[in-house]
C-alpha positions in Angstrom: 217.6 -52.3 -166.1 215.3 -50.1 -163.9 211.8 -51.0 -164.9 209.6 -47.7 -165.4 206.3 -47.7 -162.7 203.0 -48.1 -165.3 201.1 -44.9 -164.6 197.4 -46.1 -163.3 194.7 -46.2 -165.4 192.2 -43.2 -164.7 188.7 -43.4 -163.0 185.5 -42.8 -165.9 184.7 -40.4 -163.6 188.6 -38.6 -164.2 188.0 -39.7 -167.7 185.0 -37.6 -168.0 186.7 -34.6 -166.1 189.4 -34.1 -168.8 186.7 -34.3 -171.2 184.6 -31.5 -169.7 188.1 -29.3 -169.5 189.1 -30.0 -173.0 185.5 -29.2 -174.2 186.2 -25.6 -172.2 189.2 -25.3 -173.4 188.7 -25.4 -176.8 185.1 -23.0 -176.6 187.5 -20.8 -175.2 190.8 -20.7 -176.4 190.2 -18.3 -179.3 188.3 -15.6 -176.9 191.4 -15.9 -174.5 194.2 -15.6 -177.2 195.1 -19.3 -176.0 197.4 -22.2 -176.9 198.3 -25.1 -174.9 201.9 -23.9 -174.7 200.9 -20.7 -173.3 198.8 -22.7 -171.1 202.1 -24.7 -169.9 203.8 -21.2 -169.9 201.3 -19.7 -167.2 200.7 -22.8 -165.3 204.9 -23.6 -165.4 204.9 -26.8 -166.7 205.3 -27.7 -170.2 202.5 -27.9 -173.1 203.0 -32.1 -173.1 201.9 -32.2 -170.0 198.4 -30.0 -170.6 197.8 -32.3 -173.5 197.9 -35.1 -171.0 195.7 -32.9 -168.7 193.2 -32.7 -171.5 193.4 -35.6 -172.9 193.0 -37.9 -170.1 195.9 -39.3 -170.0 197.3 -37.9 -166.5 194.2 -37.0 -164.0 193.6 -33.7 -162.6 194.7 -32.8 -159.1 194.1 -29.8 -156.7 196.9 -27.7 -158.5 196.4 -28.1 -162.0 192.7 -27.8 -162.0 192.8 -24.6 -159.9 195.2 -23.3 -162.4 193.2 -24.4 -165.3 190.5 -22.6 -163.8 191.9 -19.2 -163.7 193.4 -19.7 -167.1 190.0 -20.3 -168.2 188.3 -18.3 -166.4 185.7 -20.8 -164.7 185.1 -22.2 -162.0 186.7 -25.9 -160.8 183.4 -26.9 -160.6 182.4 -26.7 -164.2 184.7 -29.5 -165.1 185.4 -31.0 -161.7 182.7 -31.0 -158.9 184.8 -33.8 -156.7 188.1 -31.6 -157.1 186.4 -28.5 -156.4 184.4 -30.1 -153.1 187.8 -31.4 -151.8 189.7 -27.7 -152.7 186.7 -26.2 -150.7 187.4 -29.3 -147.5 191.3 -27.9 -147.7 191.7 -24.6 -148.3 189.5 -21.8 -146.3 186.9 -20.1 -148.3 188.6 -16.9 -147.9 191.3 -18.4 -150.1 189.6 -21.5 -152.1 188.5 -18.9 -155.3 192.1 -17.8 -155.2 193.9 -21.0 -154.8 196.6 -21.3 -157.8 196.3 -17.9 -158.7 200.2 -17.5 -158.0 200.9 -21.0 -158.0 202.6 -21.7 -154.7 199.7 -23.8 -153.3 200.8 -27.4 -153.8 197.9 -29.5 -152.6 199.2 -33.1 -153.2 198.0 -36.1 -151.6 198.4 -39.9 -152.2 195.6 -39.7 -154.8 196.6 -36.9 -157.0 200.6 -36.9 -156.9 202.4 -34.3 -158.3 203.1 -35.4 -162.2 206.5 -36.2 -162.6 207.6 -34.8 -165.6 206.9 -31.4 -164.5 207.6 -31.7 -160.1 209.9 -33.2 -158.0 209.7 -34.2 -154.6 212.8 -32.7 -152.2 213.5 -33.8 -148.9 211.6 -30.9 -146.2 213.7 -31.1 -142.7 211.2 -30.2 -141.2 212.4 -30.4 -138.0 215.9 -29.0 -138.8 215.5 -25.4 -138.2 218.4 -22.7 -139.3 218.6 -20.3 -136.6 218.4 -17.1 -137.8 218.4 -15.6 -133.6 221.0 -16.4 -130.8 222.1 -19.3 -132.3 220.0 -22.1 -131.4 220.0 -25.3 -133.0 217.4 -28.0 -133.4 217.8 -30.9 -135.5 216.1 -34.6 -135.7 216.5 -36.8 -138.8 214.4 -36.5 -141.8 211.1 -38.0 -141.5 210.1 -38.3 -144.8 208.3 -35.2 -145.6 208.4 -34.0 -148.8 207.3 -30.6 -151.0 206.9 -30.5 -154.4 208.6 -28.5 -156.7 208.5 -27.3 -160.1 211.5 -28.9 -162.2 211.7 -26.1 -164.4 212.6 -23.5 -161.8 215.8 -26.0 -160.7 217.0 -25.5 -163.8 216.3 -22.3 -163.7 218.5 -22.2 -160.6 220.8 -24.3 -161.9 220.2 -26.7 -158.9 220.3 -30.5 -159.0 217.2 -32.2 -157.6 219.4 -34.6 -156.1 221.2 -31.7 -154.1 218.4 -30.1 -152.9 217.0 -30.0 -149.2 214.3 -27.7 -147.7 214.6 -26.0 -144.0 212.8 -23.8 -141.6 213.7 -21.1 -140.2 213.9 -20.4 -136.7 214.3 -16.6 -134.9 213.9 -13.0 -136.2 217.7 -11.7 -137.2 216.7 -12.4 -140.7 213.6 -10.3 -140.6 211.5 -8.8 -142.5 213.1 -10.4 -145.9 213.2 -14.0 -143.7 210.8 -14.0 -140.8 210.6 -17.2 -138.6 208.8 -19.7 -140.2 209.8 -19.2 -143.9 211.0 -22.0 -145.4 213.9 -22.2 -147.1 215.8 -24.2 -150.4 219.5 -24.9 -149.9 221.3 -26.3 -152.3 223.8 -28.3 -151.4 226.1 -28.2 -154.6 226.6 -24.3 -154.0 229.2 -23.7 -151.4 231.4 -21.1 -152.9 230.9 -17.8 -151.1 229.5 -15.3 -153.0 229.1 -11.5 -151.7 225.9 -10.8 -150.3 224.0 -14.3 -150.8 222.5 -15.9 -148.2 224.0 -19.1 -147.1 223.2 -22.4 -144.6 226.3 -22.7 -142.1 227.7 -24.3 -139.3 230.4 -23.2 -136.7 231.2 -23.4 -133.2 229.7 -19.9 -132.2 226.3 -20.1 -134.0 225.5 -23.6 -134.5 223.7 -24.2 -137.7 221.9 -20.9 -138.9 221.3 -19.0 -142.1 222.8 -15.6 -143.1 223.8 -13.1 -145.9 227.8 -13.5 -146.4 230.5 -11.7 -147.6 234.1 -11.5 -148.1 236.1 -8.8 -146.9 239.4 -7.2 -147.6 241.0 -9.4 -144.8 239.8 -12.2 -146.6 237.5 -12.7 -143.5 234.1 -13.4 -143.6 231.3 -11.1 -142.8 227.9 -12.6 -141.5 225.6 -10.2 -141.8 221.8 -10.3 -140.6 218.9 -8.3 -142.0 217.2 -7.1 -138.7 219.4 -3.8 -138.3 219.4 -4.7 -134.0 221.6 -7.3 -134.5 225.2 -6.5 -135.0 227.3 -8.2 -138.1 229.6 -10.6 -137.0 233.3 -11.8 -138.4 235.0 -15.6 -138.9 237.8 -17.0 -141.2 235.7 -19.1 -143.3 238.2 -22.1 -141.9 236.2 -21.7 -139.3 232.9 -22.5 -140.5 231.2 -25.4 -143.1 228.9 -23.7 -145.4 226.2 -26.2 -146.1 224.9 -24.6 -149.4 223.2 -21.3 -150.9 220.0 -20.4 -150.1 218.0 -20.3 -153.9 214.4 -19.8 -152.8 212.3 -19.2 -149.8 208.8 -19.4 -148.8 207.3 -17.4 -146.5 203.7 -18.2 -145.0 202.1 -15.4 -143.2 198.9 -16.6 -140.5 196.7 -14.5 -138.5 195.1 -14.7 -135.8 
């Protein structure tokens, strides 16, 4: 029998930031045309877990109080001055008012883990990177990094936590849709070729890249890349091991 980790007790002072958000949530809910399960609708998870947001039962972390605070349409630091000093410490001040506004910023750490009835953690190659250029190919083991991920939108995708990995990208033939850098979600269960998707594959010529794929009438394969420079190319799929379907991506822009 595998024996269930005991969630650790929570701080006064977490205590006391669940009440201060469930005191603000309930001023406000009527004003805002609110209920807890539209609350788990717009933050994605589902409504048990707000009621153990405001209820004290699972503490606050970076994610869930910024989302909570655009919900609600206050500031973090109304409810959570430590949370909103340490968004502030992490995230540039350009950014920190707008920090879960889309809900792609995941700011985990050892002390506010992502829950786990709602996110689960997939393996992040992070130094595996798909070529999407001339073919390159750089690869170490895994290294233990992780990023979180919502379990609903698995589902969603129909893809197995178990059979998921994350990748970067390396090159500009996938560009714009996939410019180097973007992360990318392969799932590993989804090798079938279907037209048009965009697939993680090995062969001899490319080494270990990413492309859009496509049957054709010779029951060849066509690997096509988004920059229109770059010429499509052909191969009998004998001749290459599709490593799964690309289902989501993540593209970080910086500037200098």
């Amino acid at each position: 029998m595998i024996k269930s980790e005991k969630k650790r007790p929570l701080t006064s002072e977490e205590l006391l930031e669940a009440k201060k958000l469930n005191e603000i949530y309930k001023s406000k809910k009527k004003e805002l045309n609110l209920s807890q399960l539209k609350v788990g609708d717009l933050m994605n998870i589902s409504q048990g877990a707000v009621n153990h947001y405001l209820n004290g039962i699972n503490a606050l972390n970076y994610e869930s109080a910024a989302q909570f605070s655009k919900i609600l349409q206050v500031p973090v630091s109304d409810f959570s001055p430590r949370l909103a000093k340490k968004i502030e410490l992490l995230v540039p001040k350009d950014i920190a008012s707008n920090v879960g506004a889309k809900g792609t910023f995941l700011l985990w750490d050892n002390e506010n883990p992502p829950p786990e009835d709602d996110y689960v953690l997939i393996k992040y190659y992070k130094d595996v990177q798909l070529a999407a250029g001339d073919g390159s190919l750089e690869c170490s083991d895994f290294n233990d990094f992780k990023l979180a991920f919502p379990r609903i939108t698995l589902r969603q995708c129909g893809v197995s936590p178990n059979k998921a990995v994350c990748m970067t990208i390396k090159g500009d033939s996938m560009e714009p849709v996939l410019p180097n850098g973007t992360i990318v979600g392969v799932n590993l269960d989804s090798k079938r070729i279907i037209n048009n998707e965009i697939y993680a594959f090995r062969n001899s010529e490319e080494g270990l890249c990413i492309k859009q794929l496509s049957w054709n009438d010779d029951n060849t394969i066509r690997i096509h890349s988004f920059n229109s420079s770059r010429e499509d190319k052909m191969a009998y799929v004998e001749e290459m091991e599709i490593i799964g379907h690309v289902f989501t991506w993540i593209v970080i822009k910086t500037t200098l």
